[in-house]
C-alpha positions in Angstrom: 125.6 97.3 111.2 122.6 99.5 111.0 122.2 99.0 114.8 125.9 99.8 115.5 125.9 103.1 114.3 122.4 104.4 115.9 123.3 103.6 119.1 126.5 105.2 118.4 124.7 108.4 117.2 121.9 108.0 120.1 124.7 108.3 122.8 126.7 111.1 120.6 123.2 112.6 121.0 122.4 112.6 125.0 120.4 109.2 125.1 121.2 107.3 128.2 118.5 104.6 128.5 118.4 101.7 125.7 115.7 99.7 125.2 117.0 95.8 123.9 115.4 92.5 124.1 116.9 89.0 123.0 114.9 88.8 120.2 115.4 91.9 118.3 118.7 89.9 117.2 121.1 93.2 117.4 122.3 92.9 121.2 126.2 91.9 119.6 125.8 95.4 118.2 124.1 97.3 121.2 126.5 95.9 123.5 129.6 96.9 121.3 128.6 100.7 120.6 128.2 101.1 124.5 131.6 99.5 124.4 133.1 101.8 121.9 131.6 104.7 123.3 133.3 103.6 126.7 136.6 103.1 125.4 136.3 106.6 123.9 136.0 108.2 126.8 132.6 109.5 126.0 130.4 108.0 128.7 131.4 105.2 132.0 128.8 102.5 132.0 127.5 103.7 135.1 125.5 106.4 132.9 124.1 104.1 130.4 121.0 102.4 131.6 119.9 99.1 129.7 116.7 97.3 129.7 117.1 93.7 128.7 114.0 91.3 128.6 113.2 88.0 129.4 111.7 86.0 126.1 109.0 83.8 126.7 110.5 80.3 126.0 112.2 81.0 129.3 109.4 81.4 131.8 110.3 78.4 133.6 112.3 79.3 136.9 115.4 77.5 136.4 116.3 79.2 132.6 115.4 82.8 133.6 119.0 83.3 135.2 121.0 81.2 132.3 118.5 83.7 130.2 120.0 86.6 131.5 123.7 85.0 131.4 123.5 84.9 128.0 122.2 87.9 126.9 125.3 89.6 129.1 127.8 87.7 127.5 126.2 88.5 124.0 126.1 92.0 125.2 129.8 91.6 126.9 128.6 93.5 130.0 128.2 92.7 133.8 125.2 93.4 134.6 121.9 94.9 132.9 120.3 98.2 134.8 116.6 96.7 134.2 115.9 93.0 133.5 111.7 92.7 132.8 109.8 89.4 131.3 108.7 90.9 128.0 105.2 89.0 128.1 103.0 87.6 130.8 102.4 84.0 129.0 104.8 81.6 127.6 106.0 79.8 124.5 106.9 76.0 124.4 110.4 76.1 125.6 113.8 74.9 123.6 115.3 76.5 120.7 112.6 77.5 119.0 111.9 81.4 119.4 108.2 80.9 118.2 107.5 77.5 118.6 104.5 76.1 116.5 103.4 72.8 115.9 102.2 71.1 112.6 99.2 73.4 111.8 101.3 76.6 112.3 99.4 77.1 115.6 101.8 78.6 118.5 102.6 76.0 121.3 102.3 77.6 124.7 103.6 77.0 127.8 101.6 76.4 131.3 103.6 79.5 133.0 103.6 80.3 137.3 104.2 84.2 136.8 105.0 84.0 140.8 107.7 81.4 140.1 109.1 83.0 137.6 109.4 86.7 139.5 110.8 84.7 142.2 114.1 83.7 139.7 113.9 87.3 138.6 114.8 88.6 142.2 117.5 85.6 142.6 119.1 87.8 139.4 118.5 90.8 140.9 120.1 89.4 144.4 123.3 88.3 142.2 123.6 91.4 141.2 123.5 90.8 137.5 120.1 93.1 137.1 120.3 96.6 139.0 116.1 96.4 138.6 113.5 94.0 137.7 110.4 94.8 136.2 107.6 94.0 133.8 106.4 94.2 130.0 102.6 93.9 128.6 101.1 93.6 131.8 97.7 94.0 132.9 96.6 95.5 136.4 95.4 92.0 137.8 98.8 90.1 136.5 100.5 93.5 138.1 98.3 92.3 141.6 99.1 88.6 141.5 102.8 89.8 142.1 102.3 92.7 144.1 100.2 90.4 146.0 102.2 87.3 146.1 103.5 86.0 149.9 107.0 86.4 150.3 107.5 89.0 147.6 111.2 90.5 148.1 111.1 93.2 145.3 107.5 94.7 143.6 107.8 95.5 139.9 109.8 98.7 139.4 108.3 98.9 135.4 105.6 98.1 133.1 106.9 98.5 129.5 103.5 98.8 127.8 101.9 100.4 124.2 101.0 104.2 125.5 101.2 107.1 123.3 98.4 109.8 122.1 95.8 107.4 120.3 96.4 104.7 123.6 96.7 106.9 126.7 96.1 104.2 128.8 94.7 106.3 131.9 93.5 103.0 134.3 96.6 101.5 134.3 98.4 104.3 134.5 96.6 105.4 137.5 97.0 102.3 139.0 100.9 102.0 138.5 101.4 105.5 140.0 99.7 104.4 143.2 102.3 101.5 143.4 105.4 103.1 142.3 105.1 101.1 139.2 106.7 103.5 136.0 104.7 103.3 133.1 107.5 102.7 130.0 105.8 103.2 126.9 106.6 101.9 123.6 105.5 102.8 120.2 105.2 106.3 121.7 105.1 107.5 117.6 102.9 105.1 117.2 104.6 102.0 114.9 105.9 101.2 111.8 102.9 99.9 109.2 103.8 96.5 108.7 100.7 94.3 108.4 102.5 91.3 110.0 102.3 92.4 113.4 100.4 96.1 113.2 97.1 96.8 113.2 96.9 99.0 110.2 93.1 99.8 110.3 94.3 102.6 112.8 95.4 106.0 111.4 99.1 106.9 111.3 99.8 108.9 114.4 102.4 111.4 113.1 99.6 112.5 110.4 97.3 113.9 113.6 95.9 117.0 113.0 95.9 118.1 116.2 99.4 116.8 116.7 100.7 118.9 113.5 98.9 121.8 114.8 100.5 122.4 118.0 103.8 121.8 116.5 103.8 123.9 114.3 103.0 126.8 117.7 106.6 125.4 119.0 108.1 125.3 115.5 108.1 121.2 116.3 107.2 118.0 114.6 104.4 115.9 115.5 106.7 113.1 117.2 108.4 116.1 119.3 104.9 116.9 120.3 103.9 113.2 120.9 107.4 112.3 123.0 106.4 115.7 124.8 102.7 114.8 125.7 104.3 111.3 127.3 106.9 112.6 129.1 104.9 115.5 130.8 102.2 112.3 131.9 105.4 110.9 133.7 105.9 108.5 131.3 109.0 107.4 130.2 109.5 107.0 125.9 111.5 104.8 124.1 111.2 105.9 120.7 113.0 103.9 117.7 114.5 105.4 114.4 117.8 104.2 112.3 117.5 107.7 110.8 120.2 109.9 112.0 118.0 113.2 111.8 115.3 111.7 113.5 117.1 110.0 116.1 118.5 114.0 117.1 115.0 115.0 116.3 113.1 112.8 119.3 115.9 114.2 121.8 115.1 117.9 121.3 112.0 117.7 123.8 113.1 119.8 126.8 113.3 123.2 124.9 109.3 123.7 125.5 106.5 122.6 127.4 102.5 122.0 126.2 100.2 123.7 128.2 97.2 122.4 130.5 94.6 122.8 127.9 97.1 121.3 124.9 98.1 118.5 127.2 93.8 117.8 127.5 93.6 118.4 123.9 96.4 115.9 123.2 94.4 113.3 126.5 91.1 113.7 124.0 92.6 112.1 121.0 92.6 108.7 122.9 90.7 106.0 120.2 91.4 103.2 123.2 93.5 101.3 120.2 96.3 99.5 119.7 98.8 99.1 116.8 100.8 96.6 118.4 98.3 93.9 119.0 100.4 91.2 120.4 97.6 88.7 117.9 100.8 85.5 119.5 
């Protein structure tokens, strides 16, 4: 229910673009707020843009569409505005969301990335994904599609880690040469759960630096953050339950960081990252 009512809020609040996956388990409540908020009167569904991703149990060519299928008809929507394969490897596919065999080892899956783009522009030819794009990439899986014979629609996305202490300038670079938007996640950094964080790395939102030029603007360090990324051209997806803070990350565009505060922010790049995808 949790879900329900942020997304509600988010929209109430100006947020347009809503980041959702298959495996975050909450799409039933995602696709019912943008519902609610429809029938209100409060937004068409033109306006919202969702980004639905492919899991990877579903690599192979001939479940990417009934993939897709089903997250619409969990979300109760027509189409998605951005469809991207969340990983570039793949799980053992069937039921199993992590499949594992006896030793608690995960079972992958021999994957053709090529093959599996192809399926994702046969979704975006039938119209049930506006876009198609990419999640976790590196610049040479980025190349073996770019590069791939026959290739009807290049990568509109890469929805990667990228916020102050991960700057990611290489790949950034090279996606702006090919049109390629950088989406980053964790742009606050993450939450500190050991599971599937690498808590060895300090909390972003304690920064210093961070703290420091907020307090200049009268802002918080996450405002200063989701500021630095967004005046990079990258595009933020920041997650919060909490009403405050989900207000908060929206009041950006009331201020700008200067050359010199934008190279200060660039300098605090440790090259590490909290999410470290250890699957």
């Amino acid at each position: 229910g949790s879900c329900l009512e942020s997304v509600k809020i988010a929209i109430d609040t100006g947020y347009r673009h809503i980041d959702g996956a298959f495996v975050y388990y909450n799409e039933h409540e995602v696709g019912q707020a943008i519902r609610e908020k429809i029938a209100e009167g409060r937004i068409k569904r033109e306006d919202i843009f969702y980004c639905g991703k492919l899991w990877n149990t579903c690599h192979p060519p001939e479940l990417v569409r009934p993939t897709l299928e089903k997250t619409l008809k969990i979300l109760q929507l027509d189409y998605v505005d951005l469809y991207i394969i969340e990983l570039p490897m793949a799980f053992k596919p069937g039921d199993a969301i992590y499949p594992k065999d006896e030793n608690g080892k995960m079972i992958y899956h021999e994957t053709d990335l090529c093959a599996t783009w192809e399926a994702m522009e046969a979704c975006k030819d039938a119209g049930l994904a506006k876009s198609i794009g990419v999640s976790n990439f590196n610049r040479r899986q980025l190349e073996m599609i770019l590069n791939k014979p026959g290739l009807k629609y290049k990568p509109v996305s890469n929805q990667v880690e990228c916020h102050p202490y991960f700057t990611q300038p290489k790949l950034l670079e090279f996606c702006r040469q090919h049109d390629i938007v950088i989406v980053g996640y964790s742009p606050l950094g993450t939450s500190r759960d050991e599971t599937w964080v690498n808590v060895s790395s300090p909390p972003l939102l304690k920064d210093p630096v961070l703290n420091a030029i907020g307090k200049k603007y009268n802002k918080t360090a996450a405002q200063v953050a989701l500021r630095f990324s967004i005046q990079r051209g990258v595009v933020v997806i920041p997650k919060s339950f909490n009403p405050q803070r989900i207000r908060e990350n929206f009041q950006i565009f009331d201020f700008s960081l200067t050359e010199k505060e934008m190279k200060e922010i660039e300098a605090l790049n440790k090259n590490v990252r909290y999410v470290e995808l250890l699957m």
